[in-house]
C-alpha positions, 0 to 999 in steps of 0.5 A: 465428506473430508474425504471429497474435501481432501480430493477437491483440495487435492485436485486444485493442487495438481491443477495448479490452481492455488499456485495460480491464485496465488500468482493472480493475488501477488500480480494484481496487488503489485500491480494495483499499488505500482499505479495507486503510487503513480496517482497517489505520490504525487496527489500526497505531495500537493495535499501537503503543499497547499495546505494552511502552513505548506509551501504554497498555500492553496486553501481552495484547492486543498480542501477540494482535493482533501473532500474528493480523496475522503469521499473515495476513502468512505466507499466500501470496497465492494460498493466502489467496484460495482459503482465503478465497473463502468468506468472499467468497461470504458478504460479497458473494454470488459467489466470481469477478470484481474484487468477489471479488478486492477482497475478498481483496486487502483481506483480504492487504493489511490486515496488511501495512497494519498494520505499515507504519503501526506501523513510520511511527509507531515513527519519531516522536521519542519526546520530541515524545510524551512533551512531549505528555504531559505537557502534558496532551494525551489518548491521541486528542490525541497520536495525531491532533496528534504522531503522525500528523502528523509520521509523515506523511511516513513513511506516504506512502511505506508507502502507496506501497509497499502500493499497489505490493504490492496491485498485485502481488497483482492481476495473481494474482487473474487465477489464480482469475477476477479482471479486469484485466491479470494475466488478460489476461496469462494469459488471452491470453498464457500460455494462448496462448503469445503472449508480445508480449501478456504483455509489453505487460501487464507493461509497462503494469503497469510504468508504472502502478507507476511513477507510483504511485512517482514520485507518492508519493514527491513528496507524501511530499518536500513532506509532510516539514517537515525538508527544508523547514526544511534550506535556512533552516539553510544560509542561516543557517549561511552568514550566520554563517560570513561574519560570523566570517570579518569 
């Protein structure tokens, strides 16, 4: 029995077919959180412009946005794909494959996207707003010069955990006919009852999610100007201590 094990894994290997899961896996999430942002940024940004306190006050318009963006975020996963393979089938002609799948990890993780980016720019100082405002700066102004650039920190790692999550959101797409590991870990593995195929699915998924993490998390430690400003404070600091102690 772990010897048939062993060949099928050995097989997939020289078939390329996990190096292709793999491919299927980083191309559809890439892809699926590329457009989610392209929807959800801008979605983010007006759910924090009309809110009560924001720029422009839209109460109506707020909450409508708010339930709709809360009612997507309650499906689970794989109800929202079979509920929405019609609208794949409308958009893009088929209901299976990764194009299928893109488009319903676009539609799950634009929500998601959308509050991520509400709540990084919810962290800007209000003061840094306000200054802004009174200077004169337009609503488009103040979005683009104080509130992303110093939410930007803040996004990176909303980015990094929407990432991770289109990624989880992926390996189910195997369920209904998409690609990459998630199907070979069912296909090959579930199906098949061979669990040295499921393990080397999930450990490459692992990895993958590793580097997502540890690569976000690096730009989002250069992107923060206040950790780049802490060491010139304790030089500074340093140097007055010295002088008051003579």
């Amino acid at each position: 029995m772990n010897l048939l094990a062993s060949t099928i894994l050995q097989q997939l290997f020289e078939q390329n077919t996990i190096l292709l899961g793999v491919w299927e896996t980083v191309y559809m999430t890439a892809l699926s959180t590329a457009f989610a942002y392209l929807f959800g940024l801008p979605l983010g940004i007006v759910l924090v412009l009309t809110e009560r306190d924001g720029l422009h006050p839209v109460p109506w318009l707020n909450k409508t946005l708010g339930f709709i963006v809360n009612a997507f975020r309650s499906f689970p996963f794989v109800i929202l794909m079979v509920a929405f393979l019609p609208v794949s089938k409308a958009l893009i002609g088929t209901r299976s494959g990764n194009g299928a799948m893109i488009v319903m990890l676009v539609i799950a993780a634009t929500p998601y996207v959308a509050r991520m980016v509400e709540s990084s720019m919810k962290e800007v100082d209000r003061g840094v707003v306000e200054a802004a405002r009174s200077m004169g700066a337009s609503t488009f102004q103040i979005v683009r010069k104080v509130y992303l650039p110093e939410a930007r920190p803040s996004l990176v790692v909303g980015a990094v955990i929407s990432t991770i999550t289109v990624l989880g959101y992926s390996a189910m797409a195997g369920e209904i006919g998409g690609g990459g590991l998630g199907k070979i870990a069912i296909a090959y593995g579930y199906q098949r009852f061979k669990d040295d195929v499921i393990w080397v699915c999930v450990a490459f998924t692992a990895v993958i999610v590793e580097l997502i993490q540890e690569g976000g998390m690096l730009l989002a430690r250069r992107l923060d100007h206040r950790l780049r400003q802490r060491p010139k404070k304790s030089r500074k600091t340093k140097k007055i201590i010295c002088k008051e102690n003579g």
